[in-house]
GULUMVEX-350763 format. One line per 3 residues: for each residue z, x, y of N, C-alpha, C. Coordinates in nm, 4 decimals, m for minus. Layout:
# GULUMVEX-350763
Z/X/Y/Z/X/Y/Z/X/Y; ...
END
This chain:
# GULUMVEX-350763
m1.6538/0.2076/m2.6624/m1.6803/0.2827/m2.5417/m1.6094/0.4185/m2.5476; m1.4759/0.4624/m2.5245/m1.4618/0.5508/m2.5765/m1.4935/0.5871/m2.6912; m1.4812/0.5593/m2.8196/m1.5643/0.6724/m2.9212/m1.7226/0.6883/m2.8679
m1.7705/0.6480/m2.8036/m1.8901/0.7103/m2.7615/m1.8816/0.8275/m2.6377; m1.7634/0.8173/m2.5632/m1.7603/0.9231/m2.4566/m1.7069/1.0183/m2.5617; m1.6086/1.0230/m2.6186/m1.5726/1.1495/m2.7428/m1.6666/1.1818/m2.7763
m1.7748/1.1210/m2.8584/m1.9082/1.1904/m2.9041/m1.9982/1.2550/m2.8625; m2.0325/1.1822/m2.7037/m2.1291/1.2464/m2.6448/m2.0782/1.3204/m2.5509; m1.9726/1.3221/m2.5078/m1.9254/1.4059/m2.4055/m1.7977/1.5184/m2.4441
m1.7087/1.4249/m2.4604/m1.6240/1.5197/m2.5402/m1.6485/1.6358/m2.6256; m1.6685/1.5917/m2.7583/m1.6483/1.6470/m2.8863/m1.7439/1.7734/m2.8826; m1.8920/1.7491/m2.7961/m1.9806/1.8736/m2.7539/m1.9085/2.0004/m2.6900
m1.8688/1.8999/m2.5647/m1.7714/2.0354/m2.4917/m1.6883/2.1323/m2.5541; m1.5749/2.0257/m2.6506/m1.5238/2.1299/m2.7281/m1.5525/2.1863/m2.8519; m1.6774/2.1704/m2.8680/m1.7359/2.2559/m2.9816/m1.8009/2.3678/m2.9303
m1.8483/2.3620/m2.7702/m1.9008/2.5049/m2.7420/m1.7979/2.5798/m2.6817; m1.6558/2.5253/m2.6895/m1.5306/2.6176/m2.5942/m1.5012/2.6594/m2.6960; m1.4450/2.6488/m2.8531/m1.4554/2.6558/m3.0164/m1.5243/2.7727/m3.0100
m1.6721/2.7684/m3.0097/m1.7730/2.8600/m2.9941/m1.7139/2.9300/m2.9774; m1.7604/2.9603/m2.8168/m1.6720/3.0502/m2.7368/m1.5668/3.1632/m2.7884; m1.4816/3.0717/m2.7936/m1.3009/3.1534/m2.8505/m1.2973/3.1989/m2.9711
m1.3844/3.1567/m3.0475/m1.4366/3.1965/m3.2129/m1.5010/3.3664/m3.2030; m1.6009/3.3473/m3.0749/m1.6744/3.5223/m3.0956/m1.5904/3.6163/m3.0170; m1.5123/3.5145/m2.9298/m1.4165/3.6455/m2.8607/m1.3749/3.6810/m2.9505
m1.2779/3.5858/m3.0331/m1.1698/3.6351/m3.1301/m1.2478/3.7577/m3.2229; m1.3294/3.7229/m3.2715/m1.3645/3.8150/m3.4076/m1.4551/3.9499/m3.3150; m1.5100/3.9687/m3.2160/m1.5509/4.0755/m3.1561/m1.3994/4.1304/m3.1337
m1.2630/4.0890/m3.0658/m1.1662/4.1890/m3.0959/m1.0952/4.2165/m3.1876; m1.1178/4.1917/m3.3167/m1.0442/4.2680/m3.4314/m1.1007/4.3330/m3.4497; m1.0063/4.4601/m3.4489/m1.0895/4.5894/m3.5130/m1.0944/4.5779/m3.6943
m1.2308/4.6687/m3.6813/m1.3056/4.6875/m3.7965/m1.2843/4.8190/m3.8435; m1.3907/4.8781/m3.9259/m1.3526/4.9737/m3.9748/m1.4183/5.0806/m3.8436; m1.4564/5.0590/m3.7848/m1.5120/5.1246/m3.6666/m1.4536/5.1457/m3.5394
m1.3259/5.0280/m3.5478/m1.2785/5.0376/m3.3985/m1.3101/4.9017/m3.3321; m1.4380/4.9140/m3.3634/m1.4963/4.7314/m3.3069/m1.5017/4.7178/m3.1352; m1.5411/4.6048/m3.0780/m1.4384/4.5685/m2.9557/m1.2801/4.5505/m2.9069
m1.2534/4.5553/m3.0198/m1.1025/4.5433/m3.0158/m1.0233/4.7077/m2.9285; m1.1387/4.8147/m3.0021/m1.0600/4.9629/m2.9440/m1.1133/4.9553/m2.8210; m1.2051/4.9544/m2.8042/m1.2575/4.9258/m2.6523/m1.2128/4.8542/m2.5476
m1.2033/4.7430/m2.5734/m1.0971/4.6783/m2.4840/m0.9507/4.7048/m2.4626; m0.9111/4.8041/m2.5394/m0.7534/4.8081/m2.5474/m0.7197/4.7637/m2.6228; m0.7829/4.7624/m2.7710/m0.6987/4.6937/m2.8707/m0.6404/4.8086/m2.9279
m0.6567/4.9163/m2.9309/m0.5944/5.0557/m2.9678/m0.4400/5.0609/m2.9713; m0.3866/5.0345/m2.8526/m0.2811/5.0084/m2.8132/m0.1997/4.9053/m2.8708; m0.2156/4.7932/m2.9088/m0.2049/4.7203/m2.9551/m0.0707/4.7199/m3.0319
m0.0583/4.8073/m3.1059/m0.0079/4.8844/m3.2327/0.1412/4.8273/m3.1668; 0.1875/4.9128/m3.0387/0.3069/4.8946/m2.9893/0.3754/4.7637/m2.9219; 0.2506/4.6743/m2.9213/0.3079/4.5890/m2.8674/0.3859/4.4780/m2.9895
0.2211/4.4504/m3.1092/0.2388/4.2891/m3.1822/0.3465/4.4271/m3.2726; 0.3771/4.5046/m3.3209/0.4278/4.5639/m3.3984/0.3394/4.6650/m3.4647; 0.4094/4.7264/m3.5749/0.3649/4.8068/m3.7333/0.2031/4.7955/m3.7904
0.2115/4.6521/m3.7552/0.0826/4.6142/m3.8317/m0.0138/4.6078/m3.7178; m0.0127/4.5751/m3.6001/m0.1094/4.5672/m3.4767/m0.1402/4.3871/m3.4238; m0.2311/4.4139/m3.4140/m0.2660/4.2352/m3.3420/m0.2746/4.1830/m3.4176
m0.3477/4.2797/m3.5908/m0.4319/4.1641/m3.6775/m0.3608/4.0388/m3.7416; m0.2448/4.0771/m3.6961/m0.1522/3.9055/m3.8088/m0.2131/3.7954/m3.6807; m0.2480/3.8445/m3.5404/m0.2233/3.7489/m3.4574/m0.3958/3.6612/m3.4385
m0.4543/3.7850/m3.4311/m0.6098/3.8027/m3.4222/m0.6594/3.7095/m3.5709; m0.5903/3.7187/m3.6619/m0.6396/3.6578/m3.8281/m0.6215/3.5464/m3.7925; m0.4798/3.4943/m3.7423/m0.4744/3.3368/m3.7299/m0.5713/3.2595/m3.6404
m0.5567/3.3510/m3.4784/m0.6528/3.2555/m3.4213/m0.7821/3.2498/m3.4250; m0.8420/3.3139/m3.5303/m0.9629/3.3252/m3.5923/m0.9690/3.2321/m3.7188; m0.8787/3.1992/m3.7784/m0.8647/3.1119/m3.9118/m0.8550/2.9409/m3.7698
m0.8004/2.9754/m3.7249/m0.7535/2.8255/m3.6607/m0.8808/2.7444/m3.5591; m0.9533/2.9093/m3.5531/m1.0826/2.8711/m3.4229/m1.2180/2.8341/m3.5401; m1.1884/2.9235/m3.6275/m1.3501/2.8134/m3.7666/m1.3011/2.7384/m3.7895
m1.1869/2.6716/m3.8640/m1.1634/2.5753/m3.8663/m1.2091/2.4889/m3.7832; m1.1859/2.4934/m3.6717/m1.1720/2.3888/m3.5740/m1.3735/2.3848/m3.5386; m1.4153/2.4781/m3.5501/m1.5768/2.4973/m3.5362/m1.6231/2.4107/m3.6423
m1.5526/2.4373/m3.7477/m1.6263/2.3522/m3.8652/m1.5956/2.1971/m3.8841; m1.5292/2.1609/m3.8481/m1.4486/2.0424/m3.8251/m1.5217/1.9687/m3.6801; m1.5808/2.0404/m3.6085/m1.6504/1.9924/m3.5073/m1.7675/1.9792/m3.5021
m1.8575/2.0877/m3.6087/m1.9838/2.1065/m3.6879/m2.0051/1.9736/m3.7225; m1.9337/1.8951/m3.8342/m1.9247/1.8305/m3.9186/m1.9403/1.6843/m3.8572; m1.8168/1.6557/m3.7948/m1.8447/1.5220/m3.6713/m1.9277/1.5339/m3.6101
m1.9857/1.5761/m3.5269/m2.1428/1.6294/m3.4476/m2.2679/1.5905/m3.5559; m2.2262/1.6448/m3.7023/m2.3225/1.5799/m3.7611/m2.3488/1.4918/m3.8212; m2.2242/1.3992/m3.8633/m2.1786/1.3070/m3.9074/m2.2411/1.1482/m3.7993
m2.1648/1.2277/m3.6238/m2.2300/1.0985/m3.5386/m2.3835/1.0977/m3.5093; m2.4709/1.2157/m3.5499/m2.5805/1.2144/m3.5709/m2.6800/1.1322/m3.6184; m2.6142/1.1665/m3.7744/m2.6922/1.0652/m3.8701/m2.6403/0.9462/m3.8552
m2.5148/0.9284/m3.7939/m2.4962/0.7591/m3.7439/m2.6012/0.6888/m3.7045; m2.6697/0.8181/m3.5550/m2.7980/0.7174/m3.5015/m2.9101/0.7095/m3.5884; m2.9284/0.7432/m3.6635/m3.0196/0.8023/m3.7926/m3.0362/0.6624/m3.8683
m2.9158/0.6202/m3.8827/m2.9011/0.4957/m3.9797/m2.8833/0.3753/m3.8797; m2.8661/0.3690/m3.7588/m2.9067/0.2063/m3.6882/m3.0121/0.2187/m3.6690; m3.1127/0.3705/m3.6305/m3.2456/0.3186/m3.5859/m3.3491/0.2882/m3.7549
m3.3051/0.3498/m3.9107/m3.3580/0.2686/m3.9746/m3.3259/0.1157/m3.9981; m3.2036/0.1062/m3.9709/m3.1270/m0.0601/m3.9811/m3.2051/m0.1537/m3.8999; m3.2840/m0.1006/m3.7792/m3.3350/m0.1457/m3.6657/m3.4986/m0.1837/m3.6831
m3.5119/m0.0957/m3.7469/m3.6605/m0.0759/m3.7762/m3.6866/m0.1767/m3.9551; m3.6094/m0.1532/m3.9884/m3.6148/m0.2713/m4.1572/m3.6020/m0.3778/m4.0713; m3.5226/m0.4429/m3.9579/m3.4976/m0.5819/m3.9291/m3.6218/m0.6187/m3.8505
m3.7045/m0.5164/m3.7779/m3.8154/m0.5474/m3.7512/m3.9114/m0.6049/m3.8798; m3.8842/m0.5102/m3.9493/m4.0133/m0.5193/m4.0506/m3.9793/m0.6752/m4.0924; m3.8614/m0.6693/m4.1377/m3.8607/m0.8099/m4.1890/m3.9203/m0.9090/m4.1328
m3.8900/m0.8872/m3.9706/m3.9587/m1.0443/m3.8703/m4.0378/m1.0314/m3.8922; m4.1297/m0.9443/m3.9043/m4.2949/m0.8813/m3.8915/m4.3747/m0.9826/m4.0594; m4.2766/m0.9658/m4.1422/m4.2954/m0.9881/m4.2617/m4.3161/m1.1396/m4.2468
m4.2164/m1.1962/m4.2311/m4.1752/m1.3351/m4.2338/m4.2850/m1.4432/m4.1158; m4.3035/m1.3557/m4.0041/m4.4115/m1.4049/m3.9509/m4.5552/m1.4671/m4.0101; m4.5593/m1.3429/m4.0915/m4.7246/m1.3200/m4.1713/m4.7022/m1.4195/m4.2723
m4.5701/m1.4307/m4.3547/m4.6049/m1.5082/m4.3990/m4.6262/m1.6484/m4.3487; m4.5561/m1.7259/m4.2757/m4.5389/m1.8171/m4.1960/m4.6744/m1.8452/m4.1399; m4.7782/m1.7597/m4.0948/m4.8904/m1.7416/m4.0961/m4.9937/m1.8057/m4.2064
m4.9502/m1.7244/m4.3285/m5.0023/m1.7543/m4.4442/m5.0230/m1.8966/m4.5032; m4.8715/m1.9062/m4.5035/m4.8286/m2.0376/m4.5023/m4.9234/m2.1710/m4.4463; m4.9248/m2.1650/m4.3189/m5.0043/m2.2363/m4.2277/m5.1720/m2.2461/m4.2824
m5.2055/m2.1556/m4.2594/m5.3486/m2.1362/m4.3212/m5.3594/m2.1719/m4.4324; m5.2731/m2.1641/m4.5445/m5.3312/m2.2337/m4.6507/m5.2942/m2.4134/m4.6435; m5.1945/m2.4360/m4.5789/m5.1450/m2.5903/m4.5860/m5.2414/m2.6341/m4.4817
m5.3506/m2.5956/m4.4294/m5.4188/m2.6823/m4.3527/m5.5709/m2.7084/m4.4636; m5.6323/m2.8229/m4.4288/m5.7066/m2.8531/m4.5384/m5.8654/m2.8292/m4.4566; m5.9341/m2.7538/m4.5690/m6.0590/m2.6842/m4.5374/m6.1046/m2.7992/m4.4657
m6.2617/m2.8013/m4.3947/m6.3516/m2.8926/m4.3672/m6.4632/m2.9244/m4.4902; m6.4851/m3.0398/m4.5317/m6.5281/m3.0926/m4.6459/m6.7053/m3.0697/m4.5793; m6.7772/m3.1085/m4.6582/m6.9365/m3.1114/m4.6717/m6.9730/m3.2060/m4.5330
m6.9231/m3.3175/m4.5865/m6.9157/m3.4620/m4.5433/m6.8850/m3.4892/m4.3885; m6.7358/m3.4307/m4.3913/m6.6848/m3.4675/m4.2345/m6.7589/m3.3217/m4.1164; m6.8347/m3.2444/m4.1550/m6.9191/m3.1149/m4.1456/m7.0586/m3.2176/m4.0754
m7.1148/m3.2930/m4.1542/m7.2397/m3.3643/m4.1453/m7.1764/m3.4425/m3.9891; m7.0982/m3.5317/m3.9999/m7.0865/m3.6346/m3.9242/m7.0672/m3.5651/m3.7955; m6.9866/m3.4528/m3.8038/m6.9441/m3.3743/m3.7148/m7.0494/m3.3248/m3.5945
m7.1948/m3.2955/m3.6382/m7.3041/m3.2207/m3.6044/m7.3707/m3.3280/m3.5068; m7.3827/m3.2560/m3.3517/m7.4492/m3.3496/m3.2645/m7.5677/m3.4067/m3.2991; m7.6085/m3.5317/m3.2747/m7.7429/m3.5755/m3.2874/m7.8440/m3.5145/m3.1991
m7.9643/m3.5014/m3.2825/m8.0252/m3.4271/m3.1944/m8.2100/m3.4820/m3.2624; m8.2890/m3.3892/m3.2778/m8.3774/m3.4519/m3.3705/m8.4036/m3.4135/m3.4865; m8.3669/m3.5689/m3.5119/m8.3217/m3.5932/m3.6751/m8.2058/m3.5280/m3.7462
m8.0972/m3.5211/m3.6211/m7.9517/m3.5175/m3.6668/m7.9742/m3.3419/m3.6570; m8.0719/m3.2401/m3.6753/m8.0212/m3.1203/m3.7453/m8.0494/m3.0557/m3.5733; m7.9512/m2.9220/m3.5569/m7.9335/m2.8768/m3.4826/m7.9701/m2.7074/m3.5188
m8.0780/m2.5904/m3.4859/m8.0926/m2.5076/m3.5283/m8.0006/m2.4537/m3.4957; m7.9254/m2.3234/m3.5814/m7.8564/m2.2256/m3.6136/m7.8986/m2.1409/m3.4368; m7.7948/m2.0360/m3.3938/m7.7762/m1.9971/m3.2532/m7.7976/m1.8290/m3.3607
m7.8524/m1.7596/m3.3057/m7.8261/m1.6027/m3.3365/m7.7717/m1.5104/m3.2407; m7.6524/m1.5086/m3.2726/m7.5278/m1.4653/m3.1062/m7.5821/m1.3159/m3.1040; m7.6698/m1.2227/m3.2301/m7.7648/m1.1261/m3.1930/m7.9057/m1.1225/m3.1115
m7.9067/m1.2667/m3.0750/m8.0673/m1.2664/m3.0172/m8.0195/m1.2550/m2.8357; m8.1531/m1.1870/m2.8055/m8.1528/m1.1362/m2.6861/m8.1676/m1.2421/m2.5654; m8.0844/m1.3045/m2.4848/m8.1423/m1.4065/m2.3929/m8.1733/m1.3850/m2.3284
m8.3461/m1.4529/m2.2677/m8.4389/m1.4113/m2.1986/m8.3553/m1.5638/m2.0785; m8.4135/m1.4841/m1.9433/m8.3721/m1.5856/m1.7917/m8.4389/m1.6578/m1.8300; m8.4346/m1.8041/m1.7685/m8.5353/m1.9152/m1.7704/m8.5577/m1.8867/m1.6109
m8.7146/m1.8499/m1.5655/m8.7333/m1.8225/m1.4192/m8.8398/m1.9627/m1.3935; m8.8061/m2.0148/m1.2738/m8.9123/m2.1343/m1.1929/m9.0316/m2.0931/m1.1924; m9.1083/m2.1796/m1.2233/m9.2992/m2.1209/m1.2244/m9.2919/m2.0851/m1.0271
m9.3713/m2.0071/m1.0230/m9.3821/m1.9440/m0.8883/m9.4787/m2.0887/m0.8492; m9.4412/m2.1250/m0.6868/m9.5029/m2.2275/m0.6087/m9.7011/m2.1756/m0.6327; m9.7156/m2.2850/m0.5982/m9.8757/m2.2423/m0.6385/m9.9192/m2.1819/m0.4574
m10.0433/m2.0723/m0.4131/m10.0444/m2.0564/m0.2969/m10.1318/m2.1485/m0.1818; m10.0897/m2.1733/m0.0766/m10.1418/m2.2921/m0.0040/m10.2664/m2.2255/0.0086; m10.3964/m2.3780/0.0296/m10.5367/m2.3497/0.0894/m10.5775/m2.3197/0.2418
END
């Protein structure tokens, strides 16, 4: 139960807050242009982190925020193909019943013993002279209608 709230609830959330803090970060280091970083006041900068500017500070939490993106990438896709592999696990255990049925089926049908010539004959209502004509389940059945009353004199 919990590892399923981590997966589906959790681990999403903080892969799009990851997101998130990943494009802030790298939109404010300046580039060779200035970037967002001069724009926002990263210009300044200089005097505060020191000599070198933000970038020792800006590098790390940019190394620490892919990391953590990729590491969240990865589980996300990892519990993915989890469901990937019970619903084939799910679907082979079908097949199998499916299988085992038919044969069981098979089975049956052949261990039952045809009808012989013989017990075929005896079988057949009497009728005249025992034979019963063949039915054609294509022939068209006509009503059997009452002869109409004859009309009074």
């Amino acid at each position: 139960m919990v590892n399923s709230i981590f997966f589906d609830a959790l681990l999403p959330a903080l892969h799009v807050f990851v997101c998130s803090v990943l494009m802030f970060v790298v939109l404010l280091q300046q580039g060779k242009g200035g970037g967002m970083g001069a724009a926002l006041g990263g210009g300044g900068a200089a005097q505060v982190f020191g000599g070198r500017g933000a970038g020792n500070i800006l590098t790390r939490a940019t190394a620490i925020a892919a990391m953590t993106f990729m590491l969240t990438s990865v589980s996300l896709a990892w519990h993915s193909s989890q469901g990937d592999r019970a619903l084939k696990a799910r679907s082979a255990a079908e097949e199998d019943k499916r299988a085992t049925k038919a044969k069981a089926k098979e089975d049956k049908a052949k261990a039952a013993p045809a009808p012989s010539a013989a017990s075929a004959g005896s079988a057949a209502p009497a009728g005249a002279g025992g034979a019963v004509p063949p039915v054609d389940p294509g022939a068209a059945m006509t009503p059997v209608v009452p002869p109409a009353p004859a009309p009074a004199p």
